[in-house]
C-alpha positions as CSV (number, residue, x, y, z in Angstrom):
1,X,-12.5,-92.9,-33.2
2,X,-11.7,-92.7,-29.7
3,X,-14.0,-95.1,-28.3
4,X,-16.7,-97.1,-29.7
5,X,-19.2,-99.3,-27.5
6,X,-21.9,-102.1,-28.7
7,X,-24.1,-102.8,-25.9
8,X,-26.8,-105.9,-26.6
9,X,-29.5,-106.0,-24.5
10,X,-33.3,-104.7,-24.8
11,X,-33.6,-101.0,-26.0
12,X,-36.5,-100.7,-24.3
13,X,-35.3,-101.2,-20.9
14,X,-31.8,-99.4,-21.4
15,X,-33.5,-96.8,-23.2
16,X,-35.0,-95.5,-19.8
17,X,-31.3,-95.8,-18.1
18,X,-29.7,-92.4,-16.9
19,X,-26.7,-94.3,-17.8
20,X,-27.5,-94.7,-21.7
21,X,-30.5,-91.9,-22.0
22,X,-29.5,-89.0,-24.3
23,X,-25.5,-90.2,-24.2
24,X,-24.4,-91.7,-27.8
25,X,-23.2,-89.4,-30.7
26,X,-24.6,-92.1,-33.0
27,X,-26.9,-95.1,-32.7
28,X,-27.2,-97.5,-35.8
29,X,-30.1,-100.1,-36.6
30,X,-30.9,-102.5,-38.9
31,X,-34.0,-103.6,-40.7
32,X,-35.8,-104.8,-37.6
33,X,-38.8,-103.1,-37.4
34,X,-41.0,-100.0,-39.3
35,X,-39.2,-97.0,-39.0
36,X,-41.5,-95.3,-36.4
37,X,-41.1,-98.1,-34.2
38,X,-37.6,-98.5,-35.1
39,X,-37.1,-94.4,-34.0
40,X,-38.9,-95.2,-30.9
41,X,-36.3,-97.8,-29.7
42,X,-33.3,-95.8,-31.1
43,X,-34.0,-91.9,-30.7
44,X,-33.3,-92.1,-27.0
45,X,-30.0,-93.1,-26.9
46,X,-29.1,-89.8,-29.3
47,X,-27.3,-87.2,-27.6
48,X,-28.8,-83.9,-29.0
49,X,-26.9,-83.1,-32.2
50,X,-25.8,-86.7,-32.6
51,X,-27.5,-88.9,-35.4
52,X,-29.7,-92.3,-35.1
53,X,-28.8,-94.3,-38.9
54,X,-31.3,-96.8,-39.6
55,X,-30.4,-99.4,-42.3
56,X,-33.7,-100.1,-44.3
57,X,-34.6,-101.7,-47.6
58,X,-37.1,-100.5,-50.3
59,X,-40.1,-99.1,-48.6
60,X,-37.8,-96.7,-46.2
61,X,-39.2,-93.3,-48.3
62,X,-42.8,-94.6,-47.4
63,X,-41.6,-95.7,-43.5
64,X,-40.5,-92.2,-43.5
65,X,-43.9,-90.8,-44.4
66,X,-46.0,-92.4,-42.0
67,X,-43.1,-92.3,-39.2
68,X,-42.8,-88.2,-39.7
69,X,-44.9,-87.4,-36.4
70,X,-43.2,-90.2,-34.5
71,X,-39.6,-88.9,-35.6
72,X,-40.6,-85.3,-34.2
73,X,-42.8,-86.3,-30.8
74,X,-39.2,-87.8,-30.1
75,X,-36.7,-85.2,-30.9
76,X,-35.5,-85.9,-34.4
77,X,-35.3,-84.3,-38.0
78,X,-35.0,-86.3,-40.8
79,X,-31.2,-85.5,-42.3
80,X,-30.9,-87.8,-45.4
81,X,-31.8,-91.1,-47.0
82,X,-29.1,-92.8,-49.3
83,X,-29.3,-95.3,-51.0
84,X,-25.9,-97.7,-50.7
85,X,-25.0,-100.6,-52.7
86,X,-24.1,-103.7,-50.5
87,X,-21.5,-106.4,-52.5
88,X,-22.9,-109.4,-53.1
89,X,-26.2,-108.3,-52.7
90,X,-29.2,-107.0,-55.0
91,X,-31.5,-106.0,-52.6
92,X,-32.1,-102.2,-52.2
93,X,-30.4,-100.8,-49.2
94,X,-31.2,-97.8,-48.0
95,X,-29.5,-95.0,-44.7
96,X,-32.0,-93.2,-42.8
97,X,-30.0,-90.6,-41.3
98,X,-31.9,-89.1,-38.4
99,X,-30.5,-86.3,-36.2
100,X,-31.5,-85.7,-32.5
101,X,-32.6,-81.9,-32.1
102,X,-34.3,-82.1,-29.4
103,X,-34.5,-84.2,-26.1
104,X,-37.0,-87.4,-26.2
105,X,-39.9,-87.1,-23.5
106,X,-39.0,-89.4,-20.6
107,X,-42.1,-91.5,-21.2
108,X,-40.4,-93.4,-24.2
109,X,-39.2,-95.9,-25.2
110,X,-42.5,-97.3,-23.9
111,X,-42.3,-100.9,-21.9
112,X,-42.0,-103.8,-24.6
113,X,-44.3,-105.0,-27.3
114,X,-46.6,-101.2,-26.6
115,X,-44.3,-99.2,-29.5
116,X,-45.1,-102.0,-31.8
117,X,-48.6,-102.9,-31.1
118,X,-50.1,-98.9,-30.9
119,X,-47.2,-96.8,-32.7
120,X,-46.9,-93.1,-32.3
């Protein structure tokens, strides 16, 4: 890998930044919100042709159902979901792979607390 950056600050807000939008070959998330939310935050960042990962437990095949239009109003396709065992735990882990086929509309990531309290 030829260069790798973590950034930690509000996706929201860098989300809308000409500086991050549309720039990362991969973004990765954990288990921090439902997945249409979750791809609201993330999908963004995704260069077309790069891939958003999303860690999620159990319920990710039904996140995935009820995030579908979500995924697609912001230019993604779901890829894959595997399921990956984590040592020393016994919870169900599951890798939404998400890839970025077309560019997100400029009006999202909406401002903060709106993609969780009306989702897409």
């Amino acid at each position: 890998m030829k260069e790798c950056r973590i950034l930690h600050a509000r996706a929201e807000d860098l989300g809308k930044m000409q500086l991050h939008r549309e720039k990362y070959d991969v973004v990765v998330s954990r288990a921090v919100a439902p997945m249409r939310v979750l791809s609201e935050y993330c999908l963004p960042f995704v260069r077309v042709g790069g891939y958003f990962i999303a860690h999620k437990g159990p319920a990710a095949p039904e996140e995935i159902r009820s995030a579908g239009q979500a995924i697609r109003i912001l230019g993604g396709r779901i890829d894959n979901m595997e399921k990956v065992d984590i040592t020393g735990s016994e919870k169900t882990h599951i890798l939404v792979v998400i890839e970025k086929v077309a560019k997100t509309p400029s009006k999202y990531p909406r401002s903060a607390g709106k993609p969780k309290k009306s989702p897409l």
